[in-house]
N, C-alpha and C positions, 0 to 999 in steps of 0.2 A: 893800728889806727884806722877808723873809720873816714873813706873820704865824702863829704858831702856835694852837692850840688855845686855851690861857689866853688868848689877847690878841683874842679874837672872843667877842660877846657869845651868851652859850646857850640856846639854841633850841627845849625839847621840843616836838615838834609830834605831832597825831594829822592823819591824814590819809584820806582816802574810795576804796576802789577800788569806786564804786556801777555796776552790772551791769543793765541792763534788763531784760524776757523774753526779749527775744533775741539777750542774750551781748552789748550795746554797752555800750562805757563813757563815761560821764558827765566831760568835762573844761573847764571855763572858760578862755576868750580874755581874757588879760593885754594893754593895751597902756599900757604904761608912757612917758614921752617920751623917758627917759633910753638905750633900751634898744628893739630891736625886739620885735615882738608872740611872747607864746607859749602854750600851751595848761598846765595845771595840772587833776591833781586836783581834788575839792572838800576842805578842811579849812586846818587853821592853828594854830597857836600855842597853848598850853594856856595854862590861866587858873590864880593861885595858886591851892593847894591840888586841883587836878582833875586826876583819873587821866588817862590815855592815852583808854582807854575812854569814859569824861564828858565829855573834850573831844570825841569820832569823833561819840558822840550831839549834844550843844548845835553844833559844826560843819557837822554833816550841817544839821539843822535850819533853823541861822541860812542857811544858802550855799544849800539848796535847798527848802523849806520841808515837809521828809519829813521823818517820826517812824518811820522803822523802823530794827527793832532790829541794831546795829553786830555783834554778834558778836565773833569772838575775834582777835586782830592775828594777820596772815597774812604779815607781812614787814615792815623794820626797814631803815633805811638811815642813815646816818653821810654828811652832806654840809654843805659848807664854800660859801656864797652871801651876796650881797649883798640884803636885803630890799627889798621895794619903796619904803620908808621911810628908802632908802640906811644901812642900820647891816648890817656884815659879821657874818655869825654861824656857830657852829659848831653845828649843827641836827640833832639827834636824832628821823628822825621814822618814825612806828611805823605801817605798813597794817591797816587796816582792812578785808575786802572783804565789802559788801553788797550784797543779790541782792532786785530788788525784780519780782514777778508778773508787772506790766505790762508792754505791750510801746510802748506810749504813757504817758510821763509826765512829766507839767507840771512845773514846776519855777517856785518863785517867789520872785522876790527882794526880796520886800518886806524883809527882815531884814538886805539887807548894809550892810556899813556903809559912813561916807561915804567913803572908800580904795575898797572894792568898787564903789561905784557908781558911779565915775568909772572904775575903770579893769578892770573886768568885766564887763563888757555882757552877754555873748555867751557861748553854748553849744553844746556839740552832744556827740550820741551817736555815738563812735568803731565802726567795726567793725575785728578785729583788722586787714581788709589796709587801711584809712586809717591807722592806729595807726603802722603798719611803713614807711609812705612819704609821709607829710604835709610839704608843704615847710617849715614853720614848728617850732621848736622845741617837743620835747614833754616835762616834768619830772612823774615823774623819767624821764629817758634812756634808763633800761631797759626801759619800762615793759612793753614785748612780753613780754619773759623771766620778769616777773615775775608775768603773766596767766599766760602759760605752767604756771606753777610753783602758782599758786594755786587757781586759776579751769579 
């Protein structure tokens, strides 16, 4: 059985493309049991009533413990996945890309929650040729094209 749109629960998400000083980007080590290990954005799921925008800020924050300012969404993708909470969803989610000075920056996760702190550990700052040939899975998939295109 094919599932369609209607029949997946709906997803708006804000999501982080955060950029260090020296053009790396920022993406968190998933390792979920059900599934092998993969790399992610920083961001997630929007809360009732918060824009795209409100979630990229309170997101940013909670996942990396930075206060700077998210900017305007710089790209938009329409994806159909299984959450780490095993519920299938039809996922709206909106880029944000933020460029922070530093060419060193700490990152802390006092803020994630009990989900992230079990299966988020780990970080690292991408350069575009790790980006382009990391043996592990990197969401979203494009992500190259999309620097490209942004950044």
């Amino acid at each position: 059985m094919t599932l369609t749109e209607t029949d997946l629960a709906q997803r708006p998400a804000a999501r982080i493309l955060l950029l260090d000083g020296l053009g790396r980007l920022l993406l968190f080590r998933f390792t979920p049991a059900d599934r092998p290990p993969f790399w992610a954005t920083p961001g997630g799921a929007i809360d009732p009533g918060e824009s795209y925008a409100e979630a990229a800020r309170r997101e940013l924050y909670e996942e990396t413990g930075l206060t700077l300012e998210c900017g305007e969404e710089v790209h938009r993708s329409i994806v159909q996945f299984t959450t780490l909470e095993n519920v299938r969803v039809h996922a709206d989610e909106r880029y944000f890309l933020v460029r922070a000075e530093a060419e060193t920056i700490a990152i802390d996760p006092a803020n994630h929650t009990e989900l992230e702190q079990r299966l988020m550990r780990s970080w690292h700052w991408f350069t575009r040729d790790e980006l382009a040939d990391w043996p592990e899975t990197i969401f979203p998939e494009d992500i190259v094209q999309i620097l490209e295109a942004v950044a």
